[in-house]
N, C-alpha and C positions, 0 to 999 in steps of 0.2 A: 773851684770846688774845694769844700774847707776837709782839714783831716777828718772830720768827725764822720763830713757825709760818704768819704772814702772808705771809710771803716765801716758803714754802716751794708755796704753795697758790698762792701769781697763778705761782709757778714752770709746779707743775703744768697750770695751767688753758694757760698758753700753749703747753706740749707739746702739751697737747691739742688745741689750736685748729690748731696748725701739723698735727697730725695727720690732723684732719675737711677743712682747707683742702686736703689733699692727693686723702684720696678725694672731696669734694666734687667734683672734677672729673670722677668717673665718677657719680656719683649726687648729684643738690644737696640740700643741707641746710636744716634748720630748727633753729634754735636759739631760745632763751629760757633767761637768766640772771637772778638778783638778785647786781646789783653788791656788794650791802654783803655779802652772805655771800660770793663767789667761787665763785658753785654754778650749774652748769650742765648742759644735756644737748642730745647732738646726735646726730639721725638721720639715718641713710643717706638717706633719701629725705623730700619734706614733701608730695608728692602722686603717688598712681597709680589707675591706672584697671586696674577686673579686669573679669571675666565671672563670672557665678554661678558658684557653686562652684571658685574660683580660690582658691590659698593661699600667699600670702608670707611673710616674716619680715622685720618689721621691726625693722635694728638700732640701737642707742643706747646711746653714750658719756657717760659722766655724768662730774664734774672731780670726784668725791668717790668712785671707785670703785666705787660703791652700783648696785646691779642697782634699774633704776627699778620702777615700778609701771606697769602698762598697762591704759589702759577705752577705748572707746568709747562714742561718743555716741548711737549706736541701732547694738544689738546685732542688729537685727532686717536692719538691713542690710550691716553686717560688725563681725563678732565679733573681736576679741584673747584668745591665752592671757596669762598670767603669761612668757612667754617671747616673746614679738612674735610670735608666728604669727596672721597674720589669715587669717580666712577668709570670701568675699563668699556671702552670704547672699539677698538680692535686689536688685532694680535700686531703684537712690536715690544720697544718699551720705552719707557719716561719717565722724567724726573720731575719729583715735587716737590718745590723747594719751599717751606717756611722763614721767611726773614721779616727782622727788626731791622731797626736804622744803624746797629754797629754788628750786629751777628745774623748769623742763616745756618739753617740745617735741610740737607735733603735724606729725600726717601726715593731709593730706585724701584719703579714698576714693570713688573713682567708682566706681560697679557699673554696668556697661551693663544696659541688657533684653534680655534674649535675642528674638533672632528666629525663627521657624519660620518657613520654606517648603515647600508642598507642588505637587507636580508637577501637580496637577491642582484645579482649582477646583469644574468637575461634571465626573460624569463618568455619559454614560447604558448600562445595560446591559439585556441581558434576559434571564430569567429561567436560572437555569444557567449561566451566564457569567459568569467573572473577569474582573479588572483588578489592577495593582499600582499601590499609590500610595507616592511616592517622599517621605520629607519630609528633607530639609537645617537642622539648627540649629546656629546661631552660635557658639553654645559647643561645641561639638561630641558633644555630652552626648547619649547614648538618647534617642528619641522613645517612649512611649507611643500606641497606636492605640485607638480604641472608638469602636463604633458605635449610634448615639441607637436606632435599629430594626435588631437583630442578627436578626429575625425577618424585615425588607425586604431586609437587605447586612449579610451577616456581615464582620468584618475580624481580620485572623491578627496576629500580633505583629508579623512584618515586612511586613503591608500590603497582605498579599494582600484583596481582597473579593472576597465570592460573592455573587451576585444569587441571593435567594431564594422572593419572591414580587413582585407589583407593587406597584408605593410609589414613596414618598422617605424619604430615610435620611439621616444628616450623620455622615459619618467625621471622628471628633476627632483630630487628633496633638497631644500634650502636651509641654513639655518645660521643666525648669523652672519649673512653675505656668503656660505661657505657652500658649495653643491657638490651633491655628488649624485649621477646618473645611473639609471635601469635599461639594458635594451629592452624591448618588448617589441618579438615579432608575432605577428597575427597570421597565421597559415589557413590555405584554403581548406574547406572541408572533402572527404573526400565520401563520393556520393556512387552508389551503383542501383543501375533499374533491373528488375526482372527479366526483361527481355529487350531485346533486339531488334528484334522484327516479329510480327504477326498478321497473318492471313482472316481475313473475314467474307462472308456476307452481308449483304444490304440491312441491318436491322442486328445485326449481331453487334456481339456487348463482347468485351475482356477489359479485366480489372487488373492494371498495371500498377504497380508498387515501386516505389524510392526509399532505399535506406542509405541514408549517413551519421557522418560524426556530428552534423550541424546539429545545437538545438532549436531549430527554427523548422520548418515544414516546406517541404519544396512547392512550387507553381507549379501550376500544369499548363501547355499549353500547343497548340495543333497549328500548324502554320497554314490547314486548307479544312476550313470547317464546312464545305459543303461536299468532302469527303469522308471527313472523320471527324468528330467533336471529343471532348473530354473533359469532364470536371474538376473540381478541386478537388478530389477524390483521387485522380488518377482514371477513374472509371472511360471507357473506351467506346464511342459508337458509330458501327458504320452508317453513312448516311448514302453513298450510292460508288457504284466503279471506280476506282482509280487509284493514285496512292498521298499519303499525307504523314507529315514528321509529327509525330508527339515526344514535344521536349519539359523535361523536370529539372527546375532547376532552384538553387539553394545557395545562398550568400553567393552569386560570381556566378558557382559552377553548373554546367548543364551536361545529361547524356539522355539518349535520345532512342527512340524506338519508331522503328517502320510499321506503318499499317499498309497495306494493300486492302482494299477490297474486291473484291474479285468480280468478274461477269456472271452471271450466272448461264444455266441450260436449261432454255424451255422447250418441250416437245408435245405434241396431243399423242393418244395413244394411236387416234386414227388420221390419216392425210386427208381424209373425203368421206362426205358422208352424204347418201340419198335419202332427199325425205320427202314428205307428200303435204301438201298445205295443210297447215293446222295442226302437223304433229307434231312434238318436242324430240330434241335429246341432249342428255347430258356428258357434255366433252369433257375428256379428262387430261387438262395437262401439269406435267409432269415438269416441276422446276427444283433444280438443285440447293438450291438456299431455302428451300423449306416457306419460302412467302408466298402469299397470296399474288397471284396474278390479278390483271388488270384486264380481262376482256373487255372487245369492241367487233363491233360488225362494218365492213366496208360496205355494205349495201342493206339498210332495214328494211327497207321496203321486201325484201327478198326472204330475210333472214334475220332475226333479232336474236341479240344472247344477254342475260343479263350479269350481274355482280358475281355469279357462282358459276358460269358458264353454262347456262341450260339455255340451250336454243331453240326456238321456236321457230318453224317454217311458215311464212308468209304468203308468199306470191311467186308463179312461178319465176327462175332464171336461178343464176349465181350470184352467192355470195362467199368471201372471205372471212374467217372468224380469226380473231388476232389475242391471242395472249401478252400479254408484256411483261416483265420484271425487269427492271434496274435496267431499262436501256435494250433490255435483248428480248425479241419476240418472234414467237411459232405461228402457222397458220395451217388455217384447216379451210379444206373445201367443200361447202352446205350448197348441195343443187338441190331443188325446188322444183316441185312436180306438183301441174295440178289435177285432178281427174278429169 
């Protein structure tokens, strides 16, 4: 190399240095030279701090004109193109080195870790019941939601959850590879009926009531419907003697009420009665549940009675006259006389 083109190069290099010395006062520099060549390069910047998914350019002046070469030291924490564009990849740090064929300069990268914050730690509900949960992250980058038991607590994309049965559940917020969790327990509701137990008649009605915390509407439901029936109402009917569970029940939980329906008492007013062919009379019996009896005659030829119990004497002899309700039945004695 002749003196002239030596002189021409520490010329340049000094422009250059008077150049970097100027912006170095807004961005500090890092330089690395080999003296014997006059070959160097100088970047805007020798250290910065990003957040994930942050992207600069870093730039560099080389004293040979030469557009450098750019790598990083772990690509997996921030990447360089061929043009200085870094881009922060995850939290750690690395180095970006710009070099020529006799000089290099690097630039240190900090990547922070993202933080996530969420509004709630636990959060209790019950069944049918929202909550929103709020999450804040540092980067200010989307959170992702999901939840470990979407079958316990569902959650929406922006964080709504639904309590869907009883559990525990852990709502995820994500962001940047980074999570942080929500308990969320689901509690049962808790439910009470009106009553307990209740006594009836064959055709008698009571209206049974469920109140709880659930917002959902409890079943109703009779474990012996040819004793007791009941609607979705709750509404209550006996259907003949004996006894039968009516259970309400609401997310899980069930409480429960005894019916009995009771026997009834039939009785006539009279035990026997003398008639003469061809005359009537009207029996009166007397039943506790307030229903209609069911008369019948053991002998018509003798004695006929009809739907209301008016009997009609036939032929002479004996008959039997039978009342019935719900299983229980009185009897009357119709003798027959003929002239």
């Amino acid at each position: 190399m002749s003196h002239r083109q030596i002189s021409f190069r520490a010329a340049f290099a000094a422009i250059c240095m008077v150049f970097m010395l100027f912006i170095s006062g807004l961005y500090p520099a890092a330089v690395h030279a080999s003296i014997s060549g006059y070959e160097f390069v100088v970047l805007n910047t020798f250290s910065k701090t990003l957040n994930i998914g942050d992207e600069f350019y870093l730039a560099a002046v080389t004293s040979t004109g030469k557009k450098p070469t750019f790598s990083s030291s772990d690509k997996s924490v921030a990447s360089v193109n061929t043009y200085g564009k870094v881009t922060a990849k995850k939290a750690g740090t690395a180095t970006i080195t710009a070099k020529i064929k006799n000089g290099e300069a690097s630039c240190k990268i900090k990547v922070n870790e993202t933080t996530v914050q969420l509004s709630a730690k636990n959060i209790s509900l019950e069944i049918g019941y929202s909550a929103k949960l709020k999450a804040s992250v540092s980067t200010g980058h989307p959170v992702k939601f999901k939840s470990s038991k979407s079958s316990i607590a569902s959650v929406s994309e922006t964080g709504v959850i639904i309590a869907k049965k009883a559990g525990t559940a852990t709502i995820t917020a994500t962001a940047d590879k980074v999570s942080v969790g929500c308990k969320v327990t689901v509690k049962q509701p808790k439910l009470k009926i009106n009553k307990s137990s209740v006594s009836l008649y064959r055709k008698g009605k009571v209206k049974l009531s469920a109140t709880s915390t659930s917002k959902h509407a409890p079943k109703w439901k009779s474990n012996k419907k040819s004793v007791a029936t009941v609607d979705e109402n709750g509404m209550v009917t006996a259907v003949k003697n004996g006894t039968a569970i009516i259970t309400a029940t609401v997310d899980g939980v069930s409480k429960t009420c005894e019916v009995t329906v009771k026997k009834p008492e039939v009785s006539f007013d009279k035990e026997s009665v003398t008639l003469i062919a061809g005359k009537q009379y009207q029996a009166k019996a007397k039943v506790s549940s307030k229903n209609k009896p069911e008369y019948s005659s053991s002998n018509t030829s003798v004695a006929s009675v009809d739907e209301n119990g008016l009997i009609t004497a036939i032929g002479d002899g004996k008959a039997y006259i039978y009342a019935k309700e719900d299983g229980v039945k009185a009897r009357m004695t119709v003798i027959v006389k003929v002239k």
